[in-house]
N, C-alpha and C positions, 0 to 999 in steps of 0.2 A: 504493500500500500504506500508505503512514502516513496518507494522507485517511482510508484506513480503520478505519485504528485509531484515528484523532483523534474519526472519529465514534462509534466503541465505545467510548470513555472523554467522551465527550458524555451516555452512556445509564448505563454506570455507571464512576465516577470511580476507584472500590475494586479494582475486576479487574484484577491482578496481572499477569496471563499478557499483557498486551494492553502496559506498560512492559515488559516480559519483551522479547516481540516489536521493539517498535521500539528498544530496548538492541542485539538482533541486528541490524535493519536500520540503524542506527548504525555498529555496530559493520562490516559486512562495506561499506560506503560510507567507512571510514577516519576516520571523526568518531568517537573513543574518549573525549574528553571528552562529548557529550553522551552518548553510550551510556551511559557512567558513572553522568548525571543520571537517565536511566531506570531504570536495574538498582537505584540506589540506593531510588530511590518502588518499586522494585517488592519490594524486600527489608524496607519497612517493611511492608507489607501481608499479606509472608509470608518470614519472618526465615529461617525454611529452606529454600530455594530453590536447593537446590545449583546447579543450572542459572546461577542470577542471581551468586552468589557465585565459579564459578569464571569466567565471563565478563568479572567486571567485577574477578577479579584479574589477568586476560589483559591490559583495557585499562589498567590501572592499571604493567602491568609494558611495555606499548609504551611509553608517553609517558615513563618513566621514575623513578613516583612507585612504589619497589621495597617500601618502607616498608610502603606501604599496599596493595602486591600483596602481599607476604608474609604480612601478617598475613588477608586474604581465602584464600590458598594454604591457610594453618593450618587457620582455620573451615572450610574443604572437609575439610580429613583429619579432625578433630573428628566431621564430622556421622554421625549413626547411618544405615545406611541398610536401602533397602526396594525395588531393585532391581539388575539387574546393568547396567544403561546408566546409574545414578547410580554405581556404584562405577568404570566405566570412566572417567568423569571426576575420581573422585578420585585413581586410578593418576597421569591427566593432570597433578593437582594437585603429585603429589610432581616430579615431571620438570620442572614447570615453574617449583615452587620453585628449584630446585637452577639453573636456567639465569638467574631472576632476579638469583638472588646471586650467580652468575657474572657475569652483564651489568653487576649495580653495582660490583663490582671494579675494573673496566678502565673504569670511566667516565671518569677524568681519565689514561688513560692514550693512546697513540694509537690510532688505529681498527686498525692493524697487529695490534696486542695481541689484539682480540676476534676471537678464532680460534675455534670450536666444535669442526671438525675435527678438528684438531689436537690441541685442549685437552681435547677431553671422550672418556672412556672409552667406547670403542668395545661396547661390552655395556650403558653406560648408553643409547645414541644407537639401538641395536637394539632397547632395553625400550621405550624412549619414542616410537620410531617403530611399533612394534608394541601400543602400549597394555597392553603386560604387567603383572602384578603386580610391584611391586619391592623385595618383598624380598628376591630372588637379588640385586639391583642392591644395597640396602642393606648385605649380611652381605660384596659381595666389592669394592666401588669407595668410593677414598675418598671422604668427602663435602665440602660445600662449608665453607667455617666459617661463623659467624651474619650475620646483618647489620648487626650493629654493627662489626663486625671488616671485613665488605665496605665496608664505608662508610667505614673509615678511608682504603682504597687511593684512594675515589672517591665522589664524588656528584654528581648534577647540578646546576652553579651556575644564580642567577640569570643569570650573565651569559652563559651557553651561548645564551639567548634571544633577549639583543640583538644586531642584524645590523649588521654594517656596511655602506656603500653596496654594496662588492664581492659581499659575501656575498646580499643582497638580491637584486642582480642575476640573479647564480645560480639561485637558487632561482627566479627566475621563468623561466629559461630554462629549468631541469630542466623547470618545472609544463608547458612549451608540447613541449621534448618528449616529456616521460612522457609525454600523453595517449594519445599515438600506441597506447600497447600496448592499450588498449580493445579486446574485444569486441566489435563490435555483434550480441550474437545471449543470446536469451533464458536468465537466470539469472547473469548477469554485471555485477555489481551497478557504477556509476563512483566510483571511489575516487581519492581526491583524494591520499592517502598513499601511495597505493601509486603514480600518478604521479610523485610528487615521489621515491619511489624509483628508478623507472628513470630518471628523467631524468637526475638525480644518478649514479647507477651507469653509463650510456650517455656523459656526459660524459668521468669518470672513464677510463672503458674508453678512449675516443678521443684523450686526453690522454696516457695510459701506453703504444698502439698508436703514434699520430703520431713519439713519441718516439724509440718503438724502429727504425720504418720509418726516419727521419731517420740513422740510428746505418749502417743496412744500406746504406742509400742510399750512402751514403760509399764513392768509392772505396778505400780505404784497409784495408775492412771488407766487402769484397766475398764475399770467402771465406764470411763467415756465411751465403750464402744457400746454400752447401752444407747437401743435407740432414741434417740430426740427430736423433736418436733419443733424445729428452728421456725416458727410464726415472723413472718415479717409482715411490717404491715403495708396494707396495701396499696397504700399514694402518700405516705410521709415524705415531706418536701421543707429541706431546712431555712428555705425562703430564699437569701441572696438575690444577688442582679437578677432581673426578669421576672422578678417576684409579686404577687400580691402580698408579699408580707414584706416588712424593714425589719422585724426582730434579730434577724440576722443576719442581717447584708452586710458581706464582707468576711464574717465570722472564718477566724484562721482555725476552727476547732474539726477534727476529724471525726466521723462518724464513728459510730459502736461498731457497724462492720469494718470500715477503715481499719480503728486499731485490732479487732479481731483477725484482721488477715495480715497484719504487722505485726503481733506476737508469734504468730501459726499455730496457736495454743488449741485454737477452736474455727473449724472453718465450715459453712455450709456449700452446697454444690451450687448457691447463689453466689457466694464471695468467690469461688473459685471462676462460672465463668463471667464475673464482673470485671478479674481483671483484664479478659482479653477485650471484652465490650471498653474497658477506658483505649487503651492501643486503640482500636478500631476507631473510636470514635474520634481520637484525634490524630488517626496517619491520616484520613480524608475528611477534616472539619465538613466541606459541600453535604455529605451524605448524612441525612439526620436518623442518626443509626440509636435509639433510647429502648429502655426498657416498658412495653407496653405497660405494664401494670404500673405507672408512674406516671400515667397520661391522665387526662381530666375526666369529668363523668363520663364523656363519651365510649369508656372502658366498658362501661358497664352494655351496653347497647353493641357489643365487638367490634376491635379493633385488628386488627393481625397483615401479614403476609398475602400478597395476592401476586403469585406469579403464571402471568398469560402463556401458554405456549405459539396460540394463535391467535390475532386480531386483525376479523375481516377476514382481505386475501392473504396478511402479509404472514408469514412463517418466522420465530423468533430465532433466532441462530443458535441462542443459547442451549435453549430448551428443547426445539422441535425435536432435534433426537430422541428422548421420551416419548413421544406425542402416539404413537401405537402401544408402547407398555400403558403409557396413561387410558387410550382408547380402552385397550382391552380389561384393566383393570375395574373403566366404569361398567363396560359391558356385562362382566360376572357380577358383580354387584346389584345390578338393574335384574338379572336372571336368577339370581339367588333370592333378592329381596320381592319383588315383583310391583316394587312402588318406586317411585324421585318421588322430590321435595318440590316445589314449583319457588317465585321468587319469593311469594309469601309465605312460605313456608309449611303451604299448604299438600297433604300428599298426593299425590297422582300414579293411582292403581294401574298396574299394566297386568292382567290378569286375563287379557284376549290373549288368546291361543295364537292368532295372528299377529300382534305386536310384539311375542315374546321372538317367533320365528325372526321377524323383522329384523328383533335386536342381536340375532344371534348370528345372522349375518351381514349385520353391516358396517362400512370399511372406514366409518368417515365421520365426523363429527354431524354433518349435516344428516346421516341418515339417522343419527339417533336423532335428532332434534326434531327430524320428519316424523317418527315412531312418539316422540310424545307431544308436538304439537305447539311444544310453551319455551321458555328457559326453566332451568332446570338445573338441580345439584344432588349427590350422591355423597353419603359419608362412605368413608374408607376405614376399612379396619385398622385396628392399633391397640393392641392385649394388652392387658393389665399386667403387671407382676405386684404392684401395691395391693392391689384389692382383689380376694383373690374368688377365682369362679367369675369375675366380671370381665366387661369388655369395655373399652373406651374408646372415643372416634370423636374425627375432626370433619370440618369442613372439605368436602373433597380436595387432596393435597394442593392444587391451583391456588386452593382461598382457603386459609387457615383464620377464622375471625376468634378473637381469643376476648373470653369474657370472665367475669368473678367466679363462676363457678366452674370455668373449664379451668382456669388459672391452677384453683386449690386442688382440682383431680389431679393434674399436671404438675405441680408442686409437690403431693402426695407419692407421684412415680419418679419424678428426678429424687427427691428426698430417699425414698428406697433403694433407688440407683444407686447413688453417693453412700449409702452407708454399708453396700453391699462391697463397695470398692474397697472401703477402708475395712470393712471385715476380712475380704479377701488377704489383702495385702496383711493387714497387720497380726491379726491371728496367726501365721506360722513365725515363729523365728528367725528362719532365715529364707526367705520365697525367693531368694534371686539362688539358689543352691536345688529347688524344686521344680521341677518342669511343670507340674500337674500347677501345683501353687498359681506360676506364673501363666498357666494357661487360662485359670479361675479370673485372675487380674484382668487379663486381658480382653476376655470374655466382658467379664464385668465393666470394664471400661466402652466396651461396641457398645453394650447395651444399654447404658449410661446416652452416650452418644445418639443413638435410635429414637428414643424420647426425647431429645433435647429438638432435632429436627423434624419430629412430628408435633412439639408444642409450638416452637417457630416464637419466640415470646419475643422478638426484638422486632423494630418499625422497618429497621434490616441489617444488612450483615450476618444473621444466624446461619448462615450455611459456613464462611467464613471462620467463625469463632467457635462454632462447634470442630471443627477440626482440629482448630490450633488449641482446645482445649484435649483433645485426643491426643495430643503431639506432646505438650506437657504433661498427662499421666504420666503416659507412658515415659519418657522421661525421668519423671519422679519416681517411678518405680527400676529404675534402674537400665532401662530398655529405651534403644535409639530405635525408630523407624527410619530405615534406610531408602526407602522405595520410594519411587513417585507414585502420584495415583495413574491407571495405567488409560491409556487411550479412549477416549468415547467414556468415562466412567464419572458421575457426578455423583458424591456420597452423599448428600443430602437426598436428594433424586431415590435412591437406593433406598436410605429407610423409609422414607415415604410412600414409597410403592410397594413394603414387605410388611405384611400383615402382624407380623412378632418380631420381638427382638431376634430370636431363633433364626430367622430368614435372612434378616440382616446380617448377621454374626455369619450366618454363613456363605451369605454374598463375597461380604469382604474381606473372610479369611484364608481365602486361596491367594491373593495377592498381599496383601496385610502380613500375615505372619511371619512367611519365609523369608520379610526383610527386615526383620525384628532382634536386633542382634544385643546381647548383653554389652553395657557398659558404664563407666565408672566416672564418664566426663561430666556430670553437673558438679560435680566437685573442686573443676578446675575452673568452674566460672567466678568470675566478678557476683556479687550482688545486685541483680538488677537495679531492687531500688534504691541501692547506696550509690551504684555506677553513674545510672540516671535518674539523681534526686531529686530534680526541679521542671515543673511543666517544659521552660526553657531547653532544658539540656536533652529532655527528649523530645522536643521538634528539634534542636540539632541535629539529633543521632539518626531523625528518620530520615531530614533534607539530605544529610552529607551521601547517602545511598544514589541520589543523584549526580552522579560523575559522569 
């Protein structure tokens, strides 16, 4: 793709749309510095370009340089406009002001500090996850203060850039894990930043897991492996910038889980993948990647995951791969069940003998739509191991809307996952000396995993962070995964179309395992969060991946 563009700027030098282009192919590869050089020639050529403009305030606010993402932010809200998919990106513009100057606040504070969750008003994280208009958001949440005033709390130094040996280190080990979460399957661009995020985050995870495992392990502290019932509650928000509340705007105090996953004394399977959701959230600030259950009432009415395979004529690059396991999968469903759901949620009997034939052979999305007449939805299976003799199900895997009562079902099965893990592991003495042991771990870790991408609890990113939380177990347990994932193969995709964990687990243990190799290196690392202890110093550590 950039041959090709290089050779259309071969033919004419002036055509805007063609720096446009490789600014995006830049940009979705993690090199936001040169995007920058693109969007920038592409904005001499055509000064209005909202497109170029809010782009290259997006990479301007990754790397750190807020100054000059704010003021590109502004020229977005400025510009007059002349359709409504240019005004959806200026909506973008105000939200992603308001999180820049959020991010430069806590720059020189520790990474504990940049909390989004927590800190930002739950009606703000709803508008901005929904691309709404904002000025309901304007007239009822406070705002951020300017940036000159953010910039007194924080800025990024020169010297967040220089590495030390240790740190160096690091970051090359992050780069050799991160790889791992690659794709190999078409429209999944390799990004170099978004590596060095999981790597980094996978570490981190393995460092504050090992710790905690170490703590259980202890006779002494046995008792902890009794089960518990870590109650979090459901939209606690400790106010700060974006806030309907001042009580604590600003507040340099760490949350109960903060410090909870800073001693490693006590960790739930929510702390552990929180810390990949903070990485994710701030290697690409543009994506507003939050935890659903921290959005506004509209939680309660579902909120979740909606990924199209197909809209219209057009075929999704990403996904369409699936799109006959997805077909076939609704098709036994609709044959098993003998009813869809219609948009109302009303059921719709398929119980003619003719419509059943219909569905049994037909190839295509429209022939089932022909078969029942309406739109229409099918749950997917998804077995309990929490509760037991029961069954659990989501929104056909496409559209996962996640509400207060699907929350605590799904809370109740991560919860059993996680303490299944730490059963595993810590109950033998020594598991990394037991095949069987580490085989349970393992095991125990997919299935973990399984639930995580059939609850889908984040606005996005969960496919992502469910991996890198996979990467870090394992890790923690003593076990590098050497393997990539293998051609055509999307593991979220996978749990989601496998009715049990069982299915799953054994999807992905033919390639999975046999690159599972004992080792001893988390020991040789840095301390993530000693390494990288200030919001600052990791937006340095992610920019510098940019060479």
């Amino acid at each position: 793709m950039l041959d090709n563009l290089e050779k259309v700027l071969q033919i004419d030098s002036r055509f805007s749309k063609a720096y446009h282009l490789r600014g995006i192919l830049y940009h979705g590869m993690g090199r936001h510095r040169s995007a920058i050089k693109e969007l920038s020639t592409a904005l001499t050529l055509d000064a209005s370009s909202i497109e170029c403009l809010y782009l290259r305030a997006s990479c301007h606010h990754a790397i750190g340089e807020y100054k000059a993402a704010i003021k590109d932010y502004d020229d977005v809200l400025d510009l007059e406009l002349d359709s409504m998919d240019k005004f959806v990106l200026q909506c973008l513009a105000f939200y992603q002001k308001e999180i820049a100057l959020y991010t430069a606040s806590k720059a020189n504070l520790e990474f504990s500090q940049f909390n989004i969750d927590d800190d930002v008003d739950p009606l703000f994280k709803e508008y901005w996850c929904k691309r709404l208009h904002p000025k309901n958001v304007a007239e009822k949440v406070y705002r951020q203060p300017p940036l000159r005033i953010s910039l007194r709390s924080g800025r990024l130094n020169k010297q967040d850039f220089k590495f030390t040996k240790h740190q160096t280190s690091l970051l090359l080990a992050a780069d050799s894990i991160g790889k791992k979460i690659q794709y190999n399957c078409r429209g999944f661009l390799p990004n170099q930043r978004q590596y060095r995020m999981a790597g980094l985050a996978a570490i981190e995870i393995a460092q504050k897991v090992s710790k905690a495992w170490r703590f259980l392990r202890n006779p002494k502290n046995s008792a902890k492996l009794v089960r518990r019932r870590d109650k979090h509650n459901m939209s606690v928000n400790r106010g700060g910038y974006c806030s309907t509340s001042t009580l604590s705007a600003g507040s340099p105090t760490s949350s109960p889980s903060e410090e909870r996953v800073s001693s490693g004394i006590s960790l739930s399977w929510q702390d552990v993948y929180n810390i990949a959701v903070k990485w994710r959230q701030i290697s690409e600030p543009c994506d507003p990647v939050v935890w659903v259950n921290k959005l506004s009432e509209e939680f309660n009415s579902g909120f979740g995951s909606h990924t199209p395979l197909l809209l219209g004529q057009a075929k999704i690059v990403r996904y369409y791969p699936y799109y006959l396991r997805t077909l076939e999968a609704a098709k036994t469903i609709m044959l098993d069940l003998k009813y869809v759901n219609n948009a109302e949620d009303r059921a719709i009997f398929l119980t003619d003998i003719e419509k059943l034939k219909n569905i049994e052979v037909a190839s295509s999305c429209s022939d089932l739509y022909n078969v029942v007449g309406e739109t229409y939805w099918v749950a997917t299976r998804c077995d309990s191991i929490a509760f037991q003799g029961g069954k659990t199900g989501f929104d056909f895997a496409i559209r996962t809307p996640c509400t207060p009562s699907r929350w605590e079902e799904y809370q109740e099965e991560m919860t059993a996952a996680w303490e299944a893990i730490c059963e595993a592991y810590c109950s033998d003495p020594n598991p990394t000396r037991d095949s069987n042991a580490l085989d349970a771990v393992k095991a125990s870790i997919l299935r973990m995993t399984y639930y995580w991408y059939n609850f889908m609890p984040l606005s996005r990113g969960s496919s992502v962070v469910g991996y890198v939380v996979l990467l870090g177990l394992f890790l923690a347990a003593s076990m590098d995964v050497t393997a990539s994932i293998p051609p055509g193969v999307q593991v979220d995709w996978e749990a989601i179309l496998s009715p049990d964990p069982g299915t799953f687990v054994d999807a992905v243990k033919p390639w999975l395992y046999p690159s599972v190799k004992m080792s001893k290196s988390l020991k040789d690392y840095a301390d993530v969060s000693v390494a990288f202890g200030t919001t600052g110093s990791v937006v340095a550590a992610l920019t510098s991946a940019d060479t």
